[in-house]
N, C-alpha and C positions, 0 to 999 in steps of 0.2 A: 755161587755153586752151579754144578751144571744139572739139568734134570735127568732125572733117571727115567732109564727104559721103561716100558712097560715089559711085563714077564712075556715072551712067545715064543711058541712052536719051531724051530727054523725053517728058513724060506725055502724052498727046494726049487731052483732052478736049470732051467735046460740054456746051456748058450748058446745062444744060435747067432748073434752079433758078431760078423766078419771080421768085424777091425780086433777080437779078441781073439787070436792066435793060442791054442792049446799047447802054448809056452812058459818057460819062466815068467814071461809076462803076464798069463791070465791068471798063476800063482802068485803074481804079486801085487794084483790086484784083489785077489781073494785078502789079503792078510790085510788091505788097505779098508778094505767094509767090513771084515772082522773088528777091528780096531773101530771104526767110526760108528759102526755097531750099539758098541757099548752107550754111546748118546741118544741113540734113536727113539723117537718110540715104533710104533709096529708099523704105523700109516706110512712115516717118516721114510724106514727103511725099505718099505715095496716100493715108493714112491722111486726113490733114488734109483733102485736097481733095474725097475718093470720100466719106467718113466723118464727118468734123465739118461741113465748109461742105454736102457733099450738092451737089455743083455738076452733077455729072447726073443728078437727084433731080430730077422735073415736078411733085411731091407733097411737100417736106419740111417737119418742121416749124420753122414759123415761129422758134418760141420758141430751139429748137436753135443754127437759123442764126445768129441773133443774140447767141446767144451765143458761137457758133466766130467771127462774124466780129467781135467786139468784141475776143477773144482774139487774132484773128491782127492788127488795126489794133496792140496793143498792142505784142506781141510783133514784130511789126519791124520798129516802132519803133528799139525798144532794141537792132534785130540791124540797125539801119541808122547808129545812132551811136556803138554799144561793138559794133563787131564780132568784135575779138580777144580779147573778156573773157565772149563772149553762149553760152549755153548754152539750148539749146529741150530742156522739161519737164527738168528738173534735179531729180535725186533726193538735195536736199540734206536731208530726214530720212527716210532710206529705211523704210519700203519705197514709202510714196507720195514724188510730184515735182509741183512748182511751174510753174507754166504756162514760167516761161521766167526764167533768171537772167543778169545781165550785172556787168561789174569794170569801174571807172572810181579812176583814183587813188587807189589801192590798196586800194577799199573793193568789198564786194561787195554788190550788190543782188539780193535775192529775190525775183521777183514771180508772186503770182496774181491772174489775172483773175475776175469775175464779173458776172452780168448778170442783173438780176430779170426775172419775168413780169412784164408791169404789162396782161395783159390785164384782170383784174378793175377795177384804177384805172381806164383805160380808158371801159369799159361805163361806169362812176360820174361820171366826168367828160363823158362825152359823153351823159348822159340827158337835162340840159334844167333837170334841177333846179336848187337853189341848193347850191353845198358848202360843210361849212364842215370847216377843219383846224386842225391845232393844232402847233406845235413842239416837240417835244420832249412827256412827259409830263406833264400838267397832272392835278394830282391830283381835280378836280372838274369836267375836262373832258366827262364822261358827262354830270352833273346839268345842267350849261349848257347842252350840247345837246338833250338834253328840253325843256327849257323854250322856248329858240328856235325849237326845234322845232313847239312848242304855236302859237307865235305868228304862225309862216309858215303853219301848218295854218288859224288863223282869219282871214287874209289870201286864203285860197284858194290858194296856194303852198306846195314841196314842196321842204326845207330836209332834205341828209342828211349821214351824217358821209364826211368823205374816207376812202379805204382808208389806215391805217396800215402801211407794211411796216416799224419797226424790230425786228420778231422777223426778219424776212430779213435785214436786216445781220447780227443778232446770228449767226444760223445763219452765215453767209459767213467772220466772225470765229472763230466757233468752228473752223470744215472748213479756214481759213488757218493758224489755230492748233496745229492736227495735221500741218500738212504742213511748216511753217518750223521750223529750229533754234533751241536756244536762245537768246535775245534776250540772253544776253550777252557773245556774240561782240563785242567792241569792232570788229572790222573788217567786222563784217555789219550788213546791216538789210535786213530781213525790210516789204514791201511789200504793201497790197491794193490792189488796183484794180477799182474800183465801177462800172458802164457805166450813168448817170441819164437821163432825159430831159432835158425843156425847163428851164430858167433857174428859173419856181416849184419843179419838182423834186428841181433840186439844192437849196431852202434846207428843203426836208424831211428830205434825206438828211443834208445838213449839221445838222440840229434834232435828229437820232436817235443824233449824237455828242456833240453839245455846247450840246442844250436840255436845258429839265430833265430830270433822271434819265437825261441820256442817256450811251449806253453808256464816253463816253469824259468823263465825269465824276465826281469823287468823289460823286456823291449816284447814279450808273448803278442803275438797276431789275436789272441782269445782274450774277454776279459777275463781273468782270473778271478774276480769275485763269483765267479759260475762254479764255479768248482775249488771254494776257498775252502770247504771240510777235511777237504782231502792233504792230510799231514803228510804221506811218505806212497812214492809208487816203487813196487818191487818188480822188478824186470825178472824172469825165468825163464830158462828152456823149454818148460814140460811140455808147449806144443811141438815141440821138435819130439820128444821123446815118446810122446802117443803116436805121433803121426808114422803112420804106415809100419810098425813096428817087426811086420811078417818080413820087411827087406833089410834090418839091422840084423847084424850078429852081436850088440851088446850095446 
């Protein structure tokens, strides 16, 4: 069962946090901590809004928010459709807890959230150049790019390689791995949840599981027993969808 609130006052806040646009969007973030609310207790719920999202923060950083607010989109979520089974930061291998766990049909799911930097991608993608990427680990992926590289150089174009992040999944895997029970709970499974960008993004993150060498293949660059907890990775947009959301029309 999940624990109940403690009785309190409501929180009166002023937003002052940039990345929250006095749109649809900040109403529907309002409806998302109403909703996650109902689990809190009082400490829980300052913590979240003063603390993670920084909602009366004129200065926070970016990177933070993004990923407080990919974690609270997540999280209730699941406190909006398993409410009697949802537990917010759940210390199911204590001494650390899991962003947030929920009971559906007699089975219990573990979830944690995370949410990469991609300002470096970013910069790389928005310089002008040509990018070239790869899926997955290609074991002569470096000598190709040299040589392409050679080629766009004597065309008078400037050909570079894309930011690789599957050492960031692997790290996310591993820090999932320390925090879930042992995966042989037949009534549990143990959840990550990934916050990607745009549509080409996700088929990189998707390449860094299951292109070559990738972490969740028998030929993985990693060993796998570092992050053997980890039963199922859920890939998402929602860093797309937080991100800069004062330049989307929807």
């Amino acid at each position: 069962m999940s624990k109940l609130p403690e009785v309190r006052e409501p929180l009166s806040v002023t937003v002052c946090n940039p990345y929250i646009p006095p749109n649809d969007y900040r109403e529907e973030m309002v409806k998302a901590l109403e909703c996650i609310g109902q689990h809190l207790t009082k400490s829980e719920f300052e913590d979240l809004v003063l603390k993670k999202l920084r909602l009366e923060d004129s200065m926070p950083s970016e990177t933070q928010y993004l990923q407080a607010a990919v974690e609270l989109t997540v999280c209730a979520h699941y406190a909006r459709f398993f409410p009697e089974g949802f537990v917010y930061e759940d210390k199911v291998a204590p001494p650390r807890d899991v962003d947030c766990s929920f009971q559906n049909e007699g089975f219990k799911f573990n979830v944690e959230v995370k949410c990469a930097d991609f300002t470096m991608k970013q910069k790389i993608d928005e310089s002008g150049a040509f990018i070239m990427r790869a899926v997955g680990r290609m074991p002569d992926y470096n000598d190709a790019a040299a040589k392409l590289q050679e080629t766009f150089a004597s065309g008078g174009n400037e050909l570079v390689k894309g930011l690789h992040m599957d050492n960031k999944l692997k790290a996310y895997l591993m820090d999932a791995h320390d925090k879930f029970p042992d995966p042989t709970r037949q009534d549990e499974y143990n959840v990550l949840v990934v916050g990607c960008d745009d549509q080409n993004d996700f088929m990189q993150w998707e390449g860094y599981l299951t292109g070559a060498h990738g972490l969740f293949t028998e030929q993985s660059y990693a060993p796998t027993d570092d992050y053997a907890n980890v039963d199922m990775v859920v890939l998402t947009n929602l860093y797309h969808r937080h991100k800069e959301v004062e330049k989307k029309t929807s």
